[in-house]
C-alpha positions as CSV (number, residue, x, y, z in Angstrom):
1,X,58.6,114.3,17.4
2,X,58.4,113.0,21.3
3,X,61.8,114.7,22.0
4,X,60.3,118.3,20.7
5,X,57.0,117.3,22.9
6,X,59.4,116.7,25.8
7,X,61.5,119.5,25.4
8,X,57.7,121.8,25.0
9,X,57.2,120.1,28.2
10,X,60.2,121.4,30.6
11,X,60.2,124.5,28.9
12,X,56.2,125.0,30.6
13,X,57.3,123.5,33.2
14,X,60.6,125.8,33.9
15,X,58.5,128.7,32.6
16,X,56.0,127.7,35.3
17,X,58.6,127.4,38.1
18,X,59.6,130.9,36.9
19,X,56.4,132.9,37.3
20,X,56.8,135.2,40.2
21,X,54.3,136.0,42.9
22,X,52.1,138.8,43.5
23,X,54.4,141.8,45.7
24,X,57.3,139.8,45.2
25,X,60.3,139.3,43.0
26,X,61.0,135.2,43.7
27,X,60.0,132.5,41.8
28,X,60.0,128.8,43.1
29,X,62.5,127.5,40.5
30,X,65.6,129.9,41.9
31,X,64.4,128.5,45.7
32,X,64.5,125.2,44.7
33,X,67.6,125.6,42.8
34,X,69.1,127.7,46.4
35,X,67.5,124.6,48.4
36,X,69.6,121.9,46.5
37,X,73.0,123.9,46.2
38,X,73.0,124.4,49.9
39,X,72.3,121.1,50.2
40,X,74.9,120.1,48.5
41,X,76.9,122.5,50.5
42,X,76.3,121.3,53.8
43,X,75.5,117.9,53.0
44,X,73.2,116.7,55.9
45,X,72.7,113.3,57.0
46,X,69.1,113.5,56.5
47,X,68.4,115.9,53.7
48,X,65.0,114.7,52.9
49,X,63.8,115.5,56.7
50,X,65.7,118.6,56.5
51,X,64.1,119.9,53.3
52,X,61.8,121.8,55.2
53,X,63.8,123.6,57.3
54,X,66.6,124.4,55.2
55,X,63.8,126.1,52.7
56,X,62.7,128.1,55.7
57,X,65.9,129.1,56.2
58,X,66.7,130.2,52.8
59,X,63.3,132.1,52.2
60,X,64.7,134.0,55.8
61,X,67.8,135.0,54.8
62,X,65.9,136.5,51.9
63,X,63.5,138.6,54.4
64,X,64.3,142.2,54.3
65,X,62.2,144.0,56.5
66,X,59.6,146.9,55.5
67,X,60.3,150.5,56.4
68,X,56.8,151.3,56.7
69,X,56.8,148.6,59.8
70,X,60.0,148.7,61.4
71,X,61.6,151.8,62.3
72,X,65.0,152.4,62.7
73,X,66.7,152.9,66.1
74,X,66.6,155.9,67.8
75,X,69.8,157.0,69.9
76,X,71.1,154.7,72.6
77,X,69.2,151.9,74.6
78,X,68.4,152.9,78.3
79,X,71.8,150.1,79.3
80,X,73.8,152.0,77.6
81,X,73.0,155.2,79.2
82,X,73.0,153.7,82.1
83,X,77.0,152.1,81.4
84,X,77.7,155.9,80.0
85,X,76.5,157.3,83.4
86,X,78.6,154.6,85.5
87,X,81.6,154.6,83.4
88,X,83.4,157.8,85.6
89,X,83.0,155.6,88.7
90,X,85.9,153.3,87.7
91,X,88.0,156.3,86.6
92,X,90.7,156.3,89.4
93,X,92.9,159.2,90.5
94,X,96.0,158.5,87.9
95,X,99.5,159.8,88.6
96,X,102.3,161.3,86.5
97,X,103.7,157.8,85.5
98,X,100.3,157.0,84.7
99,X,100.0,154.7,88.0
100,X,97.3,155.2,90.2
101,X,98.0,156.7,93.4
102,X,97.7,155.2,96.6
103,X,98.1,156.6,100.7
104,X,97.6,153.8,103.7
105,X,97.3,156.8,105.7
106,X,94.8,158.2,104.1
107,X,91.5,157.9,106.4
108,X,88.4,156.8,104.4
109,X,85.2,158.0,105.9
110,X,83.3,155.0,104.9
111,X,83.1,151.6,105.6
112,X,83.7,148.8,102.9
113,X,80.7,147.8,101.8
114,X,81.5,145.2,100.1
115,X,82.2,143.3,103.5
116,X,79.3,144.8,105.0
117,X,77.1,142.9,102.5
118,X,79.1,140.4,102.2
119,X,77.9,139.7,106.3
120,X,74.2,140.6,104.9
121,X,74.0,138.4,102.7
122,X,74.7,135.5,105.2
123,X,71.6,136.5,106.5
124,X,69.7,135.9,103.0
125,X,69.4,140.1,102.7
126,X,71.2,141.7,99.6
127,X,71.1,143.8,96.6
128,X,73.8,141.2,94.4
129,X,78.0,142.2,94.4
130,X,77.6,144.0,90.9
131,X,74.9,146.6,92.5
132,X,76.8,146.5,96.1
133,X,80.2,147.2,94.1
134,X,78.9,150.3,92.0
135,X,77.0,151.9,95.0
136,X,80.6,151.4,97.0
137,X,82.5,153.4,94.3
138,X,78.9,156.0,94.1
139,X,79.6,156.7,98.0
140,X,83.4,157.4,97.2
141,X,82.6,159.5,94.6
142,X,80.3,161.8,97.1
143,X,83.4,161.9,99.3
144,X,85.2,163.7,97.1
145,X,82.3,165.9,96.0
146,X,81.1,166.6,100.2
147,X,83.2,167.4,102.6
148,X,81.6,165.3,104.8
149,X,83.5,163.5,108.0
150,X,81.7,159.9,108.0
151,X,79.2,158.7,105.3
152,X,77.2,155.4,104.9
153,X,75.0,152.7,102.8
154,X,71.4,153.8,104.9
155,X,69.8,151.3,102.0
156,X,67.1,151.5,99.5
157,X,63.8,152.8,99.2
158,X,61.9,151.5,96.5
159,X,60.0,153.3,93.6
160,X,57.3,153.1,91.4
161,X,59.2,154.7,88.8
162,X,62.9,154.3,90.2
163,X,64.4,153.9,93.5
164,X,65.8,155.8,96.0
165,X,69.9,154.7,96.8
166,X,70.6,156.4,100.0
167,X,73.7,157.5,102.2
168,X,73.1,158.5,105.5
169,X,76.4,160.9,106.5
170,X,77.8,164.1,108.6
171,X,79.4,167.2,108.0
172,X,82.8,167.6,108.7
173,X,83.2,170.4,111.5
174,X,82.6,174.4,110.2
175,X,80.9,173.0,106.8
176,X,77.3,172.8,107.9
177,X,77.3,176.7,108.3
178,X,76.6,177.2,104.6
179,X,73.9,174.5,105.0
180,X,72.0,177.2,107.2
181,X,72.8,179.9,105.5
182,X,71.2,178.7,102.7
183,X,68.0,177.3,104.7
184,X,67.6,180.9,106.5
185,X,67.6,182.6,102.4
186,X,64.7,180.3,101.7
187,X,63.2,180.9,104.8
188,X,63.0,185.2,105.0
189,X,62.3,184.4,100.6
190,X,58.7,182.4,101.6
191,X,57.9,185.2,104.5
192,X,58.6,188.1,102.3
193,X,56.4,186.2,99.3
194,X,53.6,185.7,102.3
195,X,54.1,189.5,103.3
196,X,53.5,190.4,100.0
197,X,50.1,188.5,100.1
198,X,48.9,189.8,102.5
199,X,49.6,193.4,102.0
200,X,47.0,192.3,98.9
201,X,44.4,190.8,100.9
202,X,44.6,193.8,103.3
203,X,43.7,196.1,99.9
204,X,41.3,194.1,99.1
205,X,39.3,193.9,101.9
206,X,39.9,198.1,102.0
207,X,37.6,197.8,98.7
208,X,35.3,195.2,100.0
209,X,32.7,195.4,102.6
210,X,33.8,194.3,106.1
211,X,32.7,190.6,106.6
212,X,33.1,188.7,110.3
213,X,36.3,187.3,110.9
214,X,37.0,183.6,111.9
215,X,37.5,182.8,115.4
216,X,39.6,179.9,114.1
217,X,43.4,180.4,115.0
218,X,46.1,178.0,113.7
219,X,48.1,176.1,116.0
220,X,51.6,177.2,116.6
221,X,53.9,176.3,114.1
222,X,56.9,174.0,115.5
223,X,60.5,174.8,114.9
224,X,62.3,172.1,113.2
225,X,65.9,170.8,115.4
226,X,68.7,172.3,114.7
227,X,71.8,170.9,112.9
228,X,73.9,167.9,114.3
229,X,70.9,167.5,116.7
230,X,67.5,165.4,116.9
231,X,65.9,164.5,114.2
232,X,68.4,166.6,112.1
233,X,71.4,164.8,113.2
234,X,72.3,163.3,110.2
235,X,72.7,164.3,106.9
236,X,70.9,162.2,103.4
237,X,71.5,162.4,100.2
238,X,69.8,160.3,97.3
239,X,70.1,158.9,93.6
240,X,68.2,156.9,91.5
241,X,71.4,155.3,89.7
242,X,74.8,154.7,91.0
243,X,76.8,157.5,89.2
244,X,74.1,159.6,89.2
245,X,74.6,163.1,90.8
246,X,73.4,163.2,94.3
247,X,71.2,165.1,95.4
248,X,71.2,166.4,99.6
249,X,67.7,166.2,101.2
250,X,66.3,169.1,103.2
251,X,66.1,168.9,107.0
252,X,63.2,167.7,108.2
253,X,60.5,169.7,110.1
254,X,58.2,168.6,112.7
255,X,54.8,169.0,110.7
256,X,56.1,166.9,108.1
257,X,56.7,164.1,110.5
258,X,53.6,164.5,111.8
259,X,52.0,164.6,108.3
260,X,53.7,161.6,107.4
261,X,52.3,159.5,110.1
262,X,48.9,160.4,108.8
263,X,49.3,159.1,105.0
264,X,50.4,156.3,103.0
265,X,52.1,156.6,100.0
266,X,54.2,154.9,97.8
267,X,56.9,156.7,96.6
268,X,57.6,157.3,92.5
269,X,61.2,158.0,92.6
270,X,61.0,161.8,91.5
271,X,61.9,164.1,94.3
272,X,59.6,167.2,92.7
273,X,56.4,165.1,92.5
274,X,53.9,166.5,94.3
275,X,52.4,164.3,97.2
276,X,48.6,164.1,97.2
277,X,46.5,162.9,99.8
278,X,44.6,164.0,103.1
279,X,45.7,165.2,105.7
280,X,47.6,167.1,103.3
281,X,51.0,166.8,103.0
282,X,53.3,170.4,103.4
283,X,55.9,169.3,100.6
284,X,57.2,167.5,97.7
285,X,58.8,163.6,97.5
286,X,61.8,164.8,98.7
287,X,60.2,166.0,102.1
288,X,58.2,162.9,102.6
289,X,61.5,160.9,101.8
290,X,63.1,162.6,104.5
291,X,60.4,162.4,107.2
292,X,60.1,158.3,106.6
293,X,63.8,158.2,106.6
294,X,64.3,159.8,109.8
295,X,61.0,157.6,111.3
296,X,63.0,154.5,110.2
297,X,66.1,155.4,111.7
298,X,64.6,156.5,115.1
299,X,63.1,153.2,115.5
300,X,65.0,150.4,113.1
301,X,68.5,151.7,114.1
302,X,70.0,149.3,117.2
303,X,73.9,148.2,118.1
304,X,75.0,145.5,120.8
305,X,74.2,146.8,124.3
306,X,77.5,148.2,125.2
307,X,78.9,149.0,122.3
308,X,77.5,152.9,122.8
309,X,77.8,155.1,126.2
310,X,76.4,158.7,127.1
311,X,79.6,160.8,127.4
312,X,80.2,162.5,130.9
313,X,79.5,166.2,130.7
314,X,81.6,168.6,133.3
315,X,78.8,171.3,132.4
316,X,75.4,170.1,133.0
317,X,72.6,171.7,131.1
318,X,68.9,171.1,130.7
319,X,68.3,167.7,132.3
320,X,65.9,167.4,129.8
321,X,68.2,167.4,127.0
322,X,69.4,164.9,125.1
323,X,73.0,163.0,125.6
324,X,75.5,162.7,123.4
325,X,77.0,159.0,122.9
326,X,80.3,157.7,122.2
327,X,81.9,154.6,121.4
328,X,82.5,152.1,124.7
329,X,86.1,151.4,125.0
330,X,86.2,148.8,127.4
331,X,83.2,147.0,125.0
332,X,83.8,143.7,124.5
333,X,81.3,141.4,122.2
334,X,79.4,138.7,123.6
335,X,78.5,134.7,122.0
336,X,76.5,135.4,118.6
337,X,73.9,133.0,120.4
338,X,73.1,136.1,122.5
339,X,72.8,138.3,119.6
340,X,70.1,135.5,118.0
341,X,68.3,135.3,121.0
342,X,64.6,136.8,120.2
343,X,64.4,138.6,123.6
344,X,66.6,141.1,122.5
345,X,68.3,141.6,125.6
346,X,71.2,142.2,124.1
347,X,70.4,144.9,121.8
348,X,69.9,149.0,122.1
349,X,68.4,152.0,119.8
350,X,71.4,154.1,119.3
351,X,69.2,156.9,118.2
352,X,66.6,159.2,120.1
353,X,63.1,158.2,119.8
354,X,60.7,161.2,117.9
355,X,58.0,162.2,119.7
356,X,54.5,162.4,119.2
357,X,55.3,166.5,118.4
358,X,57.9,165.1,115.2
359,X,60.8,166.2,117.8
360,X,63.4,164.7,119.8
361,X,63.6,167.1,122.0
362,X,60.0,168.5,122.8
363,X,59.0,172.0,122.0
364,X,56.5,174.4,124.2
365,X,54.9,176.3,121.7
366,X,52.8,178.3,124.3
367,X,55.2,181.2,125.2
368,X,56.2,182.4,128.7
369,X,56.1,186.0,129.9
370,X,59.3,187.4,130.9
371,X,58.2,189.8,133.4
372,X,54.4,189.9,135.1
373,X,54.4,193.7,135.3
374,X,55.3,194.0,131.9
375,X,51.8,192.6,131.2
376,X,49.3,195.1,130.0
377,X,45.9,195.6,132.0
378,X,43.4,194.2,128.3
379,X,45.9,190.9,128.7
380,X,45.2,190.7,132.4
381,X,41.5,190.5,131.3
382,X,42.3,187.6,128.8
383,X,42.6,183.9,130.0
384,X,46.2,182.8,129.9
385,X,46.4,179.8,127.8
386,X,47.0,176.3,129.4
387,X,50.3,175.1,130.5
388,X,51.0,171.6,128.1
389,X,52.7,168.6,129.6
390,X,55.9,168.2,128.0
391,X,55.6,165.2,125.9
392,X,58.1,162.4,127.2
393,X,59.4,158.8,124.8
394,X,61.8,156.1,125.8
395,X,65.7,157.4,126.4
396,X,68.7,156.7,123.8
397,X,70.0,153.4,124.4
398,X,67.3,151.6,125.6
399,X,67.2,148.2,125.5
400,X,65.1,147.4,122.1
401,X,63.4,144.4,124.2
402,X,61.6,147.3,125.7
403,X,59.6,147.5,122.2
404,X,55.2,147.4,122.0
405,X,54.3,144.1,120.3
406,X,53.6,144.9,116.5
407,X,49.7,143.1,116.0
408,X,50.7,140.2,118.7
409,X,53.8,139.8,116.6
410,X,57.5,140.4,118.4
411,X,58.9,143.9,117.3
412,X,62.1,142.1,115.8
413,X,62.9,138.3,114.8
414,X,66.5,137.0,115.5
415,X,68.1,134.0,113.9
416,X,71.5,132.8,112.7
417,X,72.8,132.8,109.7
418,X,74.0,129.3,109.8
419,X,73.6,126.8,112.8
420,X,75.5,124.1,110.5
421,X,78.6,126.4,110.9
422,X,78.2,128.6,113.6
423,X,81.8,129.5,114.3
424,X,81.5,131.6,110.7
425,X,78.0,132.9,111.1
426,X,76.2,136.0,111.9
427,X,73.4,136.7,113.9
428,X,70.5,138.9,111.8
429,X,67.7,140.4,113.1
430,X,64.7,142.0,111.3
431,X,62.1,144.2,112.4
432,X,58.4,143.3,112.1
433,X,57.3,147.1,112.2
434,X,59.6,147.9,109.8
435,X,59.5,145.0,106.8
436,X,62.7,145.9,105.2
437,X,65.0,147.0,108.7
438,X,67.8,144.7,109.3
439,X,70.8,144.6,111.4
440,X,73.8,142.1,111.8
441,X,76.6,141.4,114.5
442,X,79.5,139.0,113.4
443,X,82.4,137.1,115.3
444,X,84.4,140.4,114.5
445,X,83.4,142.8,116.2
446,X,81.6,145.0,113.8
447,X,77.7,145.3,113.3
448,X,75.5,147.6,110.8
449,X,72.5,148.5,109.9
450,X,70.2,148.5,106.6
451,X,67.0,149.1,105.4
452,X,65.5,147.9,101.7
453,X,61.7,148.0,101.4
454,X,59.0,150.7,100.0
455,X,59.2,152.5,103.1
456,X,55.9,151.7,104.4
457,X,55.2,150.4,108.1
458,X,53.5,147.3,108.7
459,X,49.8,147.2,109.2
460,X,47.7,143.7,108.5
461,X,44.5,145.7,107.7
462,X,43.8,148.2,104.9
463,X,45.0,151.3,105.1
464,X,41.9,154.2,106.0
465,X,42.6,157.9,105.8
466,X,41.6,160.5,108.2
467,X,38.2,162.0,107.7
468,X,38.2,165.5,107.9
469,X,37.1,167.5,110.9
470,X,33.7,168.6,111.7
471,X,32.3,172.0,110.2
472,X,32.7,175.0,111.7
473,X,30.0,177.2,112.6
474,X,29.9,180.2,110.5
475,X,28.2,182.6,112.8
476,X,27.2,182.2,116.9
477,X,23.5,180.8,116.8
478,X,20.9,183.0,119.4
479,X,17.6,184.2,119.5
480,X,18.1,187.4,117.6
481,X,18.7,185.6,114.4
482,X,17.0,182.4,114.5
483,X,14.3,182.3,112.6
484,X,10.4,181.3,114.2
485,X,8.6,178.2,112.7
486,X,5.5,178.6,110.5
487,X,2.2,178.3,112.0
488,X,0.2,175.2,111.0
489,X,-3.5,175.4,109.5
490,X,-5.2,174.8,112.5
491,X,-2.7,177.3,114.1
492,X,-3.7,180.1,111.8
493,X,-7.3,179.7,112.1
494,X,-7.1,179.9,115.7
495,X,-5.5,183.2,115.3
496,X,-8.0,184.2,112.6
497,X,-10.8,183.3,114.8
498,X,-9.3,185.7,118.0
499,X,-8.5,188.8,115.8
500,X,-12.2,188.2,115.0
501,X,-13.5,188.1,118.5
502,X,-11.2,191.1,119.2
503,X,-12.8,193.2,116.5
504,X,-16.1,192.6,117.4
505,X,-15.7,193.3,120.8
506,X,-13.8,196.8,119.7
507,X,-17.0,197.6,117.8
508,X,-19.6,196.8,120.7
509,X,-17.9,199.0,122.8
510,X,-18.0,202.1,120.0
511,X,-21.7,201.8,119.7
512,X,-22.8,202.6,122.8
513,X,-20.8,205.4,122.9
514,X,-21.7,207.0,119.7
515,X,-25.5,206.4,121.5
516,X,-24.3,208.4,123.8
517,X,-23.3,211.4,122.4
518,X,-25.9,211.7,120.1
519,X,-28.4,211.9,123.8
């Protein structure tokens, strides 16, 4: 009888161990019996401290995850488009043994990189080997998709969404004529567009009554520099992405320099996003990256006092124009000490400064007559407009200790990259106006220049846009149309009171002679 009790017993006990719970198909006697055969398996040293965690770990390697909750993955992560996009930059050139081929005469317009940040990041300035390595093979890939003559790391320009890898080059010689080709098609497309306007607006004011014109006249519109000159001297182009197509920036133009001195912007790493702000700007991204590039180079770019000299012209031109430079032969490198020194003696802006107009070279927008008798009598009779000053800015080459103080603050900060072991370091120095702007010499001869930042200039105090100008009157203000004040009470009665008077003096004098003719 106590064995059939006993054996009543387990069976309510296994049968208990068996029930399932609610939404789910396990029961605690199969986990327990999972628990002990992997202990058994495994045999720890300390299976009863263990007990917990190996039940954890058999209840997990049950869990199978809910469709409803988790949702499968869609297409490839953002890494491995990224390693898709990057994978043709370590395709080499391969030959018919399958070996790739190799010239030493070959002349590579581009310096290695991978030595020029190498020397950077002495200095404590860098963007890491992997990144410096895959933007060397991106600016051999543009070689062989521009036929450009020299090309360069400029640097980075940082992005909200994505930044801006740029390389700063020039046009071999006959291949920037397609550039203005091009550039003249887009300009006669937006005046035949603006034609077109106004051939509208002249219909419609046909239909509509004739309202007074504005007196307000636009200022002249600037010329942008030509090609291989000013501001224009260089050629950009962009990517977000090493192995990303890249993408050639437009000239700049003098109003957008100008424009881009007036806002402050960060940029979002799309070059069709429209730039909002006040005074507005007369373009897209890609025309505000252009304008601070070139505003950075003009002020951030320097070389070892020396190293450039104006070339000696047999033909003299405009003594106002510009120089071209060329490498010093005779140029031989000073002690790095020099070069770390923070009077800057030693250092030089290798490109022309832009002046106030957005111009190397200044512009007079008022235009000269060729021949006084030519004049007609009606413009004899109108004032001649004022003769401008020509604007005037510091010369190439000059000495970049020559620089205004930036808020009390040096324009550029010098140091070594080592004083422990001097013999292998380089001298660095960083501008204050520019945060981001560096430049290196080394013991070999060779220097360059970088920029990695947002592409903002420095200011220690918040940033406050122009207001906007003062209204302009619609109509001339004069006594014809201004409008008399209304009388006050006492004013009125006054008036009341002498019309009064008036009358009755008018009758007085009728009475007598209606007396009179009645005699």
């Amino acid at each position: 009888m106590e064995n059939a009790h006993l054996e009543e017993q387990v069976h309510a006990a296994k049968a208990f161990f068996l029930n399932t719970s609610d939404g789910d198909s396990s029961n605690l006697y199969d986990h327990l019996a999972e628990c002990l055969g992997k202990i058994l398996e495994e045999r720890p040293d300390n299976a009863l401290g263990k007990f917990e965690e190996i039940s954890r770990s058999v209840k997990r390697e049950k869990l199978s995850p809910r469709p409803d909750v988790i949702q499968d993955s869609q297409g490839i992560s953002s890494r491995a488009e990224v390693a898709t996009i990057q994978k043709s930059l370590f395709m080499s050139s391969q030959g018919e043994d399958g070996d790739a081929e190799f010239d030493d005469e070959v002349d590579v317009p581009f310096p290695n990189l991978m030595d020029v940040m190498s020397n950077f990041e002495q200095g404590g300035i860098g963007i890491g080997k992997d990144q410096a390595y895959r933007i060397f093979l991106a600016l051999k890939q543009l070689t062989t998709q521009q036929p450009l003559a020299s090309v360069r790391f400029w640097g980075i320009i940082f992005g909200i969404e994505a930044s801006y890898i740029i390389a700063e080059g020039e046009y071999q010689e006959g291949h920037e004529e397609e550039e203005e080709e091009e550039e003249e098609e887009e300009a006669k497309q937006e005046d035949q567009d603006g034609d077109g306007e106004g051939k509208d607006n002249e219909e419609d004011s046909e239909e509509k009554d004739v309202l007074p014109e504005s007196q307000w006249k636009p200022p002249p519109v600037i010329p942008k520099e030509e090609t291989r000159m000013g501001t224009n001297k260089k050629v950009y182009f962009v990517c977000n992405t090493p192995g990303d197509k890249w993408v050639k920036l437009p000239h700049v133009k003098p109003a957008e320099i100008v424009a881009a001195r007036c806002i402050r912007k960060l940029f979002t790493g799309n070059l069709e996003s429209p730039v909002v702000g006040y005074p507005p700007f007369p373009g897209r991204e890609e025309h505000l990256l252009r304008a601070q590039i070139g505003r950075i180079s003009a002020t951030t770019q320097i070389s070892p006092a020396g190293y450039y000299m104006c070339e000696e012209e047999e033909d003299e031109g405009e003594d106002d124009a510009p120089k071209p430079i060329e490498v010093n032969p005779e140029f031989e490198m000073g002690k790095l000490s020099e070069y770390a020194d923070g009077s800057m003696n030693n250092w030089s802006h290798h490109i022309q400064y832009i002046l106030p107009q957005g111009r190397c070279q200044w512009f007079n927008p008022v235009p000269k007559a060729d021949d006084e008798f030519e004049e007609d009598e009606e413009d004899e009779d109108k004032e001649q407009p004022e003769e401008l000053e020509p604007e005037t800015g510091p010369q190439i080459l000059t000495a970049v200790a020559e620089d205004e103080r930036v808020e009390g603050m040096p324009a550029w900060s010098a140091r070594l990259s080592s004083s422990i072991i001097p013999q292998y370091a380089v001298a660095v120095v960083s501008s204050n106006l520019w945060p981001g702007a560096h430049a290196y010499v080394s013991g070999k001869n060779n220097f360059e220049n970088i920029y990695i930042g947002w592409g903002l200039k420095y200011s220690s105090t918040p940033f406050n846009p122009l207001l906007p100008p003062a209204v302009q009157d619609e109509f001339p203000t004069g006594a014809d149309i201004t409008e008399t004040k209304d009388p006050t009470a006492e004013e009125e009665a006054a008036l009341k009171a002498l019309q009064e008077e008036a009358e009755k003096a008018a009758e007085e004098e009728e009475e007598p002679e209606d007396s009179e003719d009645e005699g």
